[in-house]
N, C-alpha and C positions, 0 to 999 in steps of 0.2 A: 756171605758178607757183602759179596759186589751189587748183591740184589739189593740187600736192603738198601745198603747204597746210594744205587741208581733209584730207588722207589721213591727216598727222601731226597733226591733233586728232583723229580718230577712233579712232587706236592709241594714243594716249595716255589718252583717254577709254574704252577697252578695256579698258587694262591697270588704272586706277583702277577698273574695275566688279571686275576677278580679282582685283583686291586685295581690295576692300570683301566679296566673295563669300569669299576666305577665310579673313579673318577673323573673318567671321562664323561659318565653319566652325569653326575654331579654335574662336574662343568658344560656340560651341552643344556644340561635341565635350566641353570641359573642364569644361562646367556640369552636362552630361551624365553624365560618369563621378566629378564631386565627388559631385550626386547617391544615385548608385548607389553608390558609396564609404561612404555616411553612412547606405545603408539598413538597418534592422532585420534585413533578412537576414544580415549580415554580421556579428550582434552575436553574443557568446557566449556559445552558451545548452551546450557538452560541454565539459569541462575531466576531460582524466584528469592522474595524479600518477605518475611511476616514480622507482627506486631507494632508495624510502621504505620502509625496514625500521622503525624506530623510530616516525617521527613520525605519526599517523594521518595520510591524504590530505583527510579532512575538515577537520581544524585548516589544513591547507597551502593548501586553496581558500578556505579563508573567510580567512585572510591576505591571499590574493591581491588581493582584490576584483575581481575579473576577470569574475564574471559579469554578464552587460549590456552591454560595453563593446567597442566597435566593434574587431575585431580588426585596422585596418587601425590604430589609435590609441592599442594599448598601448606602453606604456613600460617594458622592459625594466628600467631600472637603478631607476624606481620601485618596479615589484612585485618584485624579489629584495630588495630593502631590507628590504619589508614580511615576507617571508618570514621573511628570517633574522636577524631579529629575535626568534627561539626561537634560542636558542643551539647547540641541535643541528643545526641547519640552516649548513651550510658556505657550500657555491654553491647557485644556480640557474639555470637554463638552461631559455629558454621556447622553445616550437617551434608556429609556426601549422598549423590541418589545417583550410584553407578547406571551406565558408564561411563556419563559426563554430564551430570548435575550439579549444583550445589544450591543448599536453602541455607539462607542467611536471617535467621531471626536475634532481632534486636530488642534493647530494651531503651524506652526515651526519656529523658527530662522532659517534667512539662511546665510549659511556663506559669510562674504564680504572679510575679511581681515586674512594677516598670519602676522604672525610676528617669523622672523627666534632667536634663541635662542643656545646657548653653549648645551642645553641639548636637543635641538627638533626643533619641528614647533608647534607654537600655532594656530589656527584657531579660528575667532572671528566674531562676527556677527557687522552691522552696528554697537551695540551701545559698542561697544568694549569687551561685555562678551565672556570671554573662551566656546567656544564649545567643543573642545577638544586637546589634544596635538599627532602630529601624527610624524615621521621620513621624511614622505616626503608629498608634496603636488600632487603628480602625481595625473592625471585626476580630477582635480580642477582648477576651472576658478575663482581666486581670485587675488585681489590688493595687492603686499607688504607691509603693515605700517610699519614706521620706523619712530624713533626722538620721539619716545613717551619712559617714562621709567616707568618701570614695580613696580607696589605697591603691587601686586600680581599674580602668574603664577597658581592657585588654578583653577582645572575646575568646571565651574561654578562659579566663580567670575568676577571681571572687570579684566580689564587689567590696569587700573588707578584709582586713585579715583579724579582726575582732574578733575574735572566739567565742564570747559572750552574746555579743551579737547575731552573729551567724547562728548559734544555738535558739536564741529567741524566738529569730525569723523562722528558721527551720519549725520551731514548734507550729508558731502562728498558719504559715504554709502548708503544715499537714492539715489542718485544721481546715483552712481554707477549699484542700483539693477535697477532704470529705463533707463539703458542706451541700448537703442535699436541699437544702430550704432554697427558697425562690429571695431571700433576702440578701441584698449584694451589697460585700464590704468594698467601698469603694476606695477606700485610703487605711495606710498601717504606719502610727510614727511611732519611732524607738527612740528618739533623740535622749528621753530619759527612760534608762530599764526600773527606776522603781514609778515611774509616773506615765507606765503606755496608753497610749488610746486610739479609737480606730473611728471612721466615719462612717456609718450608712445612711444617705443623702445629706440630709440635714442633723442627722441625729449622732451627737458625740459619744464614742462607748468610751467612758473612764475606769481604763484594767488597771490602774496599781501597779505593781510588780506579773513574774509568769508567772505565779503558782496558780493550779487548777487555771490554767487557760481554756481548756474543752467545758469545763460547767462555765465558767465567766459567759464562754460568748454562747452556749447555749441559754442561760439564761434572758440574757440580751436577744434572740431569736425570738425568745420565747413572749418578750414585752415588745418587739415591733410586729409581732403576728398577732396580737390580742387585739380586735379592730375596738373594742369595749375601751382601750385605752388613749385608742386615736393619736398618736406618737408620731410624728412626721418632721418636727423640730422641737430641737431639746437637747436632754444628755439622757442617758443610764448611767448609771454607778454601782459598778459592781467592785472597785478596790479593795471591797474590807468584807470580813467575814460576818454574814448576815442574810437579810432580804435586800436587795437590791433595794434603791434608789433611782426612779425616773422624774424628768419632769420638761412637762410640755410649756414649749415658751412661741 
């Protein structure tokens, strides 16, 4: 009886040493790898930047604040904050390249539209947000908007809070950034949405209302590229459903 006993304080007294042993493993392991976690090696000393046509990659790392900074301990929804806090700056998407890299690919607004002002030039992307305000638009390939009125000149705000509007333009603007022809719309008024119309040099496009915006001004493309029709001042009239209407004045 005393055997058994003594045999069941010894495997008890066992199993308390396996214990004690590991969790001291445990804890020797966990302090170990916080350690090595926290070491300078691991801090970020190479940041590259992709899909950054517009914004220099300089201005985008030094937004980040990223260099230094333990890469097991950044904060995604921090630095895209910080980023895109330039208006041209859409998303961001970080990507670690241990032991102390990070690639920081973005995604940009691009500018479609200016709108001239008593105090500047605003620059706006399709959906009508401020990019930025500059004195001139020299070496920029962009459309005039005009007939829209301003509820805000803030950069990084809309330029309207029109719904309506902003939908229009948005349409118009995708239209624009897909417009592969060599033919440049040089001005876009909304002043009335059922009475649009846009300028390519001298030649007035009369759209009507938005429906089929993409045949409208394909069309219209398609009568200032026909040299048989010689069109350089005039209008087109594609308003109404049918064959268009041009005529050279």
């Amino acid at each position: 009886m005393n055997n058994e006993i003594n045999e069941y304080i010894k495997k008890h007294k066992r199993k308390k040493v396996r214990k004690k042993l590991v969790l001291f493993f445990i804890f020797f392991f966990s302090i170990t790898i916080l350690i090595l976690l926290k070491a300078p090696f691991f801090n970020i000393a190479d940041i590259k930047v992709e899909n950054n046509k517009i914004i220099d990659s300089k201005d985008i790392i030094s937004r980040s604040e990223l260099f230094g900074k333990n890469i097991f301990y950044i904060n995604q929804k921090d630095v895209s904050y910080k980023i895109t806090e330039n208006p041209y700056i859409e998303q961001v998407n970080l990507k670690r390249v241990f032991p102390n890299g990070i690639i920081i690919n973005v995604v940009e607004r691009k500018a479609v539209y200016f709108v001239k002002s008593s105090d500047g030039i605003y620059v706006l992307n399709h959906e009508l947000k401020i990019l930025e305000k500059r004195a001139s638009i020299d070496g920029l390939n962009l459309t005039e908007l005009t007939g829209v009125s301003p509820t805000s000149t803030d950069v990084g705000t809309y330029l309207t809070s029109d719904e309506k509007i902003k939908r229009i333009a948005t349409n118009i603007g995708k239209l624009l950034e897909e417009n592969k022809s060599d033919v440049k719309f040089n001005l876009a008024n909304l002043e009335s949405t059922t009475s649009l119309y846009m300028l390519v040099g001298d030649v007035k496009l009369l759209l009507g209302n938005d429906e089929n915006l993409e045949t409208k001004l394909n069309n219209c493309i398609g009568i200032l590229k026909d040299s048989s029709k010689g069109l350089t001042k005039g209008y087109i009239d594609v308003s109404f459903n049918g064959d268009p209407v041009y005529k050279n004045e």
